[in-house]
C-alpha positions as CSV (number, residue, x, y, z in Angstrom):
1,X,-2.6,-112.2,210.9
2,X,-3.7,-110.1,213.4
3,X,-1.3,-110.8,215.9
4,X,1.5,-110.6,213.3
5,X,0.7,-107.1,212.5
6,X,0.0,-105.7,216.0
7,X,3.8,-107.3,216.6
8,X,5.1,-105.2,213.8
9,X,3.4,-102.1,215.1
10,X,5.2,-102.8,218.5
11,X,8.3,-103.3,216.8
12,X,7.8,-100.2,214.0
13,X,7.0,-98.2,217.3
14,X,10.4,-99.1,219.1
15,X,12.1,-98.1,216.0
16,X,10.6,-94.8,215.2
17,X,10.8,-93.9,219.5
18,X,6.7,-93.3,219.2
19,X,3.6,-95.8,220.6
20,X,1.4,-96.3,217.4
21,X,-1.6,-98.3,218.8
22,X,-2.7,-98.3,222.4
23,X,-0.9,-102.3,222.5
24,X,2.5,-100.3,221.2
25,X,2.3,-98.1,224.0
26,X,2.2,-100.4,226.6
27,X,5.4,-102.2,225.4
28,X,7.2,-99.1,224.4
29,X,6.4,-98.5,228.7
30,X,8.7,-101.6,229.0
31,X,11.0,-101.5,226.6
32,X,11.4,-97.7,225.4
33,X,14.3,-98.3,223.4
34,X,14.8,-99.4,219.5
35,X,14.5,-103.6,218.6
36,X,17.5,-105.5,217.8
37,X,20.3,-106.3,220.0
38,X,21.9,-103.3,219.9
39,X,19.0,-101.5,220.8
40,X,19.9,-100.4,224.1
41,X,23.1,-99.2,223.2
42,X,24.2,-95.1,222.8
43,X,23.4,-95.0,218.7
44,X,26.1,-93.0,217.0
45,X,25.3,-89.5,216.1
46,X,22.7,-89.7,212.9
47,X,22.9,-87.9,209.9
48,X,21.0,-84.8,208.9
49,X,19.7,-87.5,206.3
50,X,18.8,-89.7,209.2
51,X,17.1,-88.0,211.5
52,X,15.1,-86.4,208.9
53,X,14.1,-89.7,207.3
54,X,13.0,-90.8,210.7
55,X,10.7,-87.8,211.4
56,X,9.3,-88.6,208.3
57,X,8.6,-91.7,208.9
58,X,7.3,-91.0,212.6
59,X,4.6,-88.8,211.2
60,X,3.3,-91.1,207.8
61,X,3.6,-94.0,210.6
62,X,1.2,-92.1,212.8
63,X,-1.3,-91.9,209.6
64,X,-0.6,-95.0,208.0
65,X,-0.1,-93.8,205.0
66,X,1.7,-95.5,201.5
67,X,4.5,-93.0,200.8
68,X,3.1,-91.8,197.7
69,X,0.1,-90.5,199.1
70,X,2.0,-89.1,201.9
71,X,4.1,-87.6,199.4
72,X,1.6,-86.5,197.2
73,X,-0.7,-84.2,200.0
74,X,3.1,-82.7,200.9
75,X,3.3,-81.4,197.3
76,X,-0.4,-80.5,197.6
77,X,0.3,-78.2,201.2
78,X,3.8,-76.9,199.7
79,X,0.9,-74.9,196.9
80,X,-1.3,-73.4,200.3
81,X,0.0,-70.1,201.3
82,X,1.0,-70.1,204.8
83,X,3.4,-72.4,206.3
84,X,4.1,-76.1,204.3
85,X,4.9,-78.1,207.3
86,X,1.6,-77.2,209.4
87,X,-0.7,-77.1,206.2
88,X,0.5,-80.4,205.6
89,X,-0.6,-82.1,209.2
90,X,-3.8,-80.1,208.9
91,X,-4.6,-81.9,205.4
92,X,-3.4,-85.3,206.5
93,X,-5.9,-84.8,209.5
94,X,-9.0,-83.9,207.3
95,X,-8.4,-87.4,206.1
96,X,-11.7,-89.6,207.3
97,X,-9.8,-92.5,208.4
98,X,-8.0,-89.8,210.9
99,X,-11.1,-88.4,212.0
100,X,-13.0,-91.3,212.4
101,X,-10.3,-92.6,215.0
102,X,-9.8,-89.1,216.6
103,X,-13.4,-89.2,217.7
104,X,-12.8,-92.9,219.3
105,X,-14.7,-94.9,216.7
106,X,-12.2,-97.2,216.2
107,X,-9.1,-97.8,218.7
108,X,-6.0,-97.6,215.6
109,X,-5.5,-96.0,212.8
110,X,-5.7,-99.3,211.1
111,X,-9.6,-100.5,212.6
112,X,-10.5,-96.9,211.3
113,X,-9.4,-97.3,207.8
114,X,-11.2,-100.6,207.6
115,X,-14.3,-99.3,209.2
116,X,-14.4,-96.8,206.0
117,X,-13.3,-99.4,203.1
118,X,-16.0,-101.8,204.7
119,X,-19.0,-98.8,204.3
120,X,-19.9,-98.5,208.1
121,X,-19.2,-94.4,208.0
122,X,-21.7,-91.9,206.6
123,X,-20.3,-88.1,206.1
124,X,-23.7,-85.9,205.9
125,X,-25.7,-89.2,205.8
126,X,-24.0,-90.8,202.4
127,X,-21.3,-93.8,202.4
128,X,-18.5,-92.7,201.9
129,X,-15.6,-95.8,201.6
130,X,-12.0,-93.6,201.1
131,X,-10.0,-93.3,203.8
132,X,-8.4,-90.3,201.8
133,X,-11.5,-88.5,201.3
134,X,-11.3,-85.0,203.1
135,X,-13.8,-83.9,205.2
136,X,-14.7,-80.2,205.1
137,X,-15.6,-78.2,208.0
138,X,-19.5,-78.5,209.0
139,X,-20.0,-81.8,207.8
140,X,-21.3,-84.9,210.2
141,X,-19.7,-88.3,210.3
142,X,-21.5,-90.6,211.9
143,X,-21.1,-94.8,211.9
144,X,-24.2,-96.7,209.8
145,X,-27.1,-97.2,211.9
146,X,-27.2,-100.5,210.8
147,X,-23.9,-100.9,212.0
148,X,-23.9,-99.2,215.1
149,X,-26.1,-102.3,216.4
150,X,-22.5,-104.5,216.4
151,X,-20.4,-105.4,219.1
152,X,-17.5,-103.5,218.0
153,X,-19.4,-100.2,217.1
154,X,-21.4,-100.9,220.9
155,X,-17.8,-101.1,222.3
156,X,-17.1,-97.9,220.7
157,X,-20.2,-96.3,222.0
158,X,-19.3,-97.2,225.6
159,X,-16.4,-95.0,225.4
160,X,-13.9,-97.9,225.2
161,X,-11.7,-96.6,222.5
162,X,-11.7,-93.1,223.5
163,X,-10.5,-93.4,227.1
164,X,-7.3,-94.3,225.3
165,X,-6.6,-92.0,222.4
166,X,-5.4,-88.4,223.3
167,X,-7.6,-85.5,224.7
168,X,-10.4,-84.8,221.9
169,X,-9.4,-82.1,219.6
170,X,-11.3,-78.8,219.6
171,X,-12.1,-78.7,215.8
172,X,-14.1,-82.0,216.7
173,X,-17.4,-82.2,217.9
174,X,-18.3,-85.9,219.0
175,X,-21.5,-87.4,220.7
176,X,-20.5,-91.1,221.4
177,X,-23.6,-93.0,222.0
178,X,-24.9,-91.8,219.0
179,X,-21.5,-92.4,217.3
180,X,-21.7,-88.7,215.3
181,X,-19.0,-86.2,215.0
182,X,-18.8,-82.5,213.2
183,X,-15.5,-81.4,212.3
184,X,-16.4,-77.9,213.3
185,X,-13.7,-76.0,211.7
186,X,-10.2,-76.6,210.0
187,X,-7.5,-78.1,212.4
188,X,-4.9,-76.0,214.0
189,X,-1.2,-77.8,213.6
190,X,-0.8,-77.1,217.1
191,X,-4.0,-79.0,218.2
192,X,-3.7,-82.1,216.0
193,X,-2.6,-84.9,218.7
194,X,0.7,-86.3,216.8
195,X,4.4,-86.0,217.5
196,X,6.3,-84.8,214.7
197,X,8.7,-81.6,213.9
198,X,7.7,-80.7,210.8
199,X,10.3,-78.4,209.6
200,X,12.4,-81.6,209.3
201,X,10.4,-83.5,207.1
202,X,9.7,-80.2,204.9
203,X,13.4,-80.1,204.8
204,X,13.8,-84.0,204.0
205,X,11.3,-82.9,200.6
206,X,13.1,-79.9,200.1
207,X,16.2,-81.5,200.0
């Protein structure tokens, strides 16, 4: 089961042109081009439709996110003042599950997410099992001290997942042996670590 899905992250990875786990990124090294035989060949020019749609699907990819609640925090960052595109990545990475795997407590999006929905992460000392729930500036994440004592919190610890995520984020404040981080203010769209232009996709919605 495991295998199957880390295949289709290598192969949703290909597709999209974007490594989505540290295994993807090592076969995109190889093979930097979309699956499929055809894959290799010059793609005729996309479609405004397309290339939007792609985008779009670069960036939920990179959270892991169902399409309606991708959807449903664009609709919530199109009512912030300011600019909709970069309101909407700074919302999507206030999600725990995001911040649990920026600060290298799990190596994928996907071992974050289940380290929430199986009740290993406190935020300000209380379980907290949504991987949609939004953390707010000041408050402390930190892995179960119960938990912490297993191997793959210990592997985390020993910086294992963190030596290959990007650069840690300055809104974050992580100590790893303790397996405790502060989101120390809101994110910056320019600071969060993903690849996406986000005019596109706020002109895919607006479409």
């Amino acid at each position: 089961m495991a295998h199957n899905r880390a295949r289709h992250q290598v192969r949703l990875s290909r597709a999209l042109g974007i490594a989505l786990t540290p295994k993807a990124q090592r076969a995109f090294e190889k093979r930097p081009y979309p699956p499929g035989e055809h894959g290799r060949a010059r793609r005729k020019q996309e479609s405004d439709y397309a290339v939007r749609l792609k985008e779009k699907q670069r960036l939920r990819a990179q959270y892991g996110l169902r399409e309606t609640q991708f959807r449903n925090t664009f609709d919530e960052a199109r009512r912030h003042p300011g600019l909709t595109g970069d309101t909407f990545v700074e919302l999507l990475e206030r999600r725990l599950d995001a911040l649990v795997l920026r600060s290298g407590f799990a190596r994928t999006t996907a071992q974050a997410r289940q380290a929430v929905v199986h009740r290993h992460i406190l935020v300000d000392g209380k379980i907290v099992d949504r991987p949609s729930f939004r953390v707010k500036p000041g408050q402390v994440i930190q892995v179960k001290p119960k938990s912490q004592t297993t191997v793959p919190f210990q592997v985390a610890a020993a910086g294992a997942h963190r030596d290959v995520l990007p650069a840690l984020p300055e809104y974050l404040e992580v100590n790893l042996e303790k397996l405790r981080a502060v989101l120390v203010r809101e994110p910056k769209r320019a600071e969060v670590p993903v690849q996406a232009d986000v005019q596109l996709i706020v002109e895919f919605y607006n479409r």
